[in-house]
C-alpha positions in Angstrom: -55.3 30.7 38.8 -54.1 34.1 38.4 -52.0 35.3 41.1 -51.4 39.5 42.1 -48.0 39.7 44.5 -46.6 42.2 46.1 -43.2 42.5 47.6 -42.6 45.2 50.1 -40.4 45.6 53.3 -41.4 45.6 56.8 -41.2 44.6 60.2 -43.0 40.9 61.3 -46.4 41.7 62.5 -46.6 40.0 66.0 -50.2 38.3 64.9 -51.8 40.6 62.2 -51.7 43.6 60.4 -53.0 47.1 61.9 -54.2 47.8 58.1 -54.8 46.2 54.9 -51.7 46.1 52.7 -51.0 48.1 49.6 -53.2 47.2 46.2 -50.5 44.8 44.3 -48.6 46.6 41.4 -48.5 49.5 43.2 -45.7 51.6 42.4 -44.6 55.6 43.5 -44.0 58.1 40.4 -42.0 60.3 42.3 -38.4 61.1 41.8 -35.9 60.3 44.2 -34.7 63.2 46.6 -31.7 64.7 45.9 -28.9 64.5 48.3 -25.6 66.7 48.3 -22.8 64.4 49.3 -21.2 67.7 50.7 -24.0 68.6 53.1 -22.4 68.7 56.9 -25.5 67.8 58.2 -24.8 64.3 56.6 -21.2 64.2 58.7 -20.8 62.3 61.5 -20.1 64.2 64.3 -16.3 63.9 66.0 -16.1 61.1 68.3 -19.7 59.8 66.8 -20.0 56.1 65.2 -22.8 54.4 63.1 -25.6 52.4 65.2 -25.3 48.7 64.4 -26.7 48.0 61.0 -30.1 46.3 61.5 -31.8 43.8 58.9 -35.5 44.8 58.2 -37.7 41.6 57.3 -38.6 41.2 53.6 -42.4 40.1 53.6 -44.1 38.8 49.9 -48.0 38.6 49.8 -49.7 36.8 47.1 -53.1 36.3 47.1 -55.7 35.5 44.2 -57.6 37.9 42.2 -60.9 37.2 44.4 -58.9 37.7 47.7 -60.2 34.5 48.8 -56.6 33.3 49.9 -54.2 35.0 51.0 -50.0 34.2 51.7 -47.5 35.7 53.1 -44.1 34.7 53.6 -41.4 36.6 55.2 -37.9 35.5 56.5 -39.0 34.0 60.1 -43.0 32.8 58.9 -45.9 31.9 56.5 -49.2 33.2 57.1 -52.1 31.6 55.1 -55.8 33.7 55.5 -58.6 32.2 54.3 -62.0 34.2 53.9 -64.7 32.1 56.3 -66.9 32.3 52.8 -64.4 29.6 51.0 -64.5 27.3 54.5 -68.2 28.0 55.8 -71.9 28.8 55.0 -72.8 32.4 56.9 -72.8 32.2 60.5 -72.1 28.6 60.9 -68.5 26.8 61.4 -69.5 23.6 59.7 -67.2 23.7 57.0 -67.9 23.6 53.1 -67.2 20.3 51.3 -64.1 22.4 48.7 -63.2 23.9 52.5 -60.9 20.3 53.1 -58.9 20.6 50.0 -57.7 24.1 50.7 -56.8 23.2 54.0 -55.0 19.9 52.9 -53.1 22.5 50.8 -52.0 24.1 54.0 -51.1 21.2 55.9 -48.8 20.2 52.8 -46.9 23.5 53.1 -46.3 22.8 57.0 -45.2 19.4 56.4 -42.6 20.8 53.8 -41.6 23.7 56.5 -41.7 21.2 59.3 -42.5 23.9 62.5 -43.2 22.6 66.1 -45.9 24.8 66.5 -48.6 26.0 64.4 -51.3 29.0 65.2 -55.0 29.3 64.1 -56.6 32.1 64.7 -60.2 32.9 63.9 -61.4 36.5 63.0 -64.8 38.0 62.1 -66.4 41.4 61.0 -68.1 44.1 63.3 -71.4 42.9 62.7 -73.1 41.7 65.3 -72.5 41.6 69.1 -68.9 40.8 69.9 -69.2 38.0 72.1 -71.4 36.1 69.2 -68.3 36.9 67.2 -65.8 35.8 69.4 -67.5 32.4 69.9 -68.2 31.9 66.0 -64.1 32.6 65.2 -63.2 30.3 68.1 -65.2 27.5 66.6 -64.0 28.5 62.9 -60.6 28.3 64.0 -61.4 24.8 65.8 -62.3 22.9 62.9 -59.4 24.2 61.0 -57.3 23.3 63.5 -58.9 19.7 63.6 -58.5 19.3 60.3 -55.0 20.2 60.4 -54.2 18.0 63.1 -55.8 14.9 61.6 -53.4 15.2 58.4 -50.3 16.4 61.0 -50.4 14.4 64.0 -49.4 14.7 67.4 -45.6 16.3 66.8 -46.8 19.5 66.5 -48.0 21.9 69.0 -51.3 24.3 68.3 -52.3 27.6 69.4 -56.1 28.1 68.8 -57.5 31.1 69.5 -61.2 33.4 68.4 -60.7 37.2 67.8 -64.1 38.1 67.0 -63.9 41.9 65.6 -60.1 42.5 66.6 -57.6 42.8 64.7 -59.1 43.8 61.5 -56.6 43.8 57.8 -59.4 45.8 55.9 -62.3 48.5 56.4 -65.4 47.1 58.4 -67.4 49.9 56.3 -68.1 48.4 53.2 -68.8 44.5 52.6 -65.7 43.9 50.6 -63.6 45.3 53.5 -65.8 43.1 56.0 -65.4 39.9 53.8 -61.4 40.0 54.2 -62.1 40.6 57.9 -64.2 37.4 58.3 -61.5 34.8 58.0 -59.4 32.2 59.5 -55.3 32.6 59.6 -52.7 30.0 59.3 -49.2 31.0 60.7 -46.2 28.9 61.4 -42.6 29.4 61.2 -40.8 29.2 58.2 -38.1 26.1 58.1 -37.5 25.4 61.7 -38.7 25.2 65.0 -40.4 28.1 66.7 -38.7 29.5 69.6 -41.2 31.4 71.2 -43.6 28.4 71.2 -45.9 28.0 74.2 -47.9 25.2 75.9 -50.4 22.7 73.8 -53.3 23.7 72.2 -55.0 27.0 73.9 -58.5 27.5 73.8 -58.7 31.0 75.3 -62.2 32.3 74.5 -63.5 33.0 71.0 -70.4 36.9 62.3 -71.2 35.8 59.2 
């Protein structure tokens, strides 16, 4: 399967992106500035030292050529998103019969990384009333979760949640935008145990 990746760097998104990430390939044509070594406005002042150096997260995204799945991997996590169209028919969270395999996938990669706690999240589009949206990403992200758990067992801990219309990686405008909105996440960290991690399995309340 063909694969588009892009590399870029950024700070760790606390759950998900404010905005849908750059077209892959994309590259700037524009020269670099040029700086005069000489300028005094470069000088540190007398007295004045450098801030402490600070280490900005390196996050890779590859995702298929039909944006059906999605990775990301940066230093501290891996994020899987799946569109709801590959897991379920429109408006219902029974999931397709190809839907286990990709999720199998999934749990393979948290077996190799080995986390303590795992998060599902569900998401939808604005279409429809919110509430209906928030229930319908809830329940998405429940079957995910229970078919994660059934190949994980009980050592890891889940956060579940439903996010109807929040959150949104794409524009709700035009379908292609809304079909990257309707999905379910998959986030864990990457290589050792989270150390934020909360209590067990939250069901706080959660479109086509």
């Amino acid at each position: 399967m063909a694969l588009a990746v892009l590399v870029t760097l950024t700070v760790t998104p606390a759950y998900a992106d404010d905005g849908p990430s750059e077209p892959p390939g994309t590259v700037t044509s524009a020269p670099p500035p040029e700086v005069d070594a000489n300028n005094p406005g470069l000088k540190l002042a007398e007295g004045a030292t450098l801030a402490e150096a600070k280490v900005l997260d390196i996050k890779s995204v590859v995702e298929d050529l039909g944006g059906e799945e999605r990775r990301e991997d940066t230093n501290q996590n891996v994020t899987f998103a799946l569109q709801a169209e590959v897991l379920f028919p429109k408006d219902s969270s029974k999931l397709n019969p190809e839907a286990r395999s990709r999720i199998q996938a999934i749990a393979d990669e948290i077996k190799a990384q080995k986390p303590t706690t795992v998060r599902v999240f569900g998401f939808t589009d604005n279409l429809g009333s919110y509430e209906h949206g928030k229930t319908l990403s809830k329940n998405r992200a429940e079957i995910v979760h229970d078919e994660l758990a059934g190949s994980l067992g009980s050592e890891i801990t889940f956060e579940v949640r439903g996010y109807s219309e929040d959150y949104p990686i794409a524009d709700n405008t035009s379908e292609e935008g809304r079909r990257k909105n309707r999905r379910v996440e998959v986030s864990f960290p990457r290589g050792a145990s989270a150390s934020d991690s909360g209590a067990g399995s939250e069901t706080a309340g959660g479109q086509s």
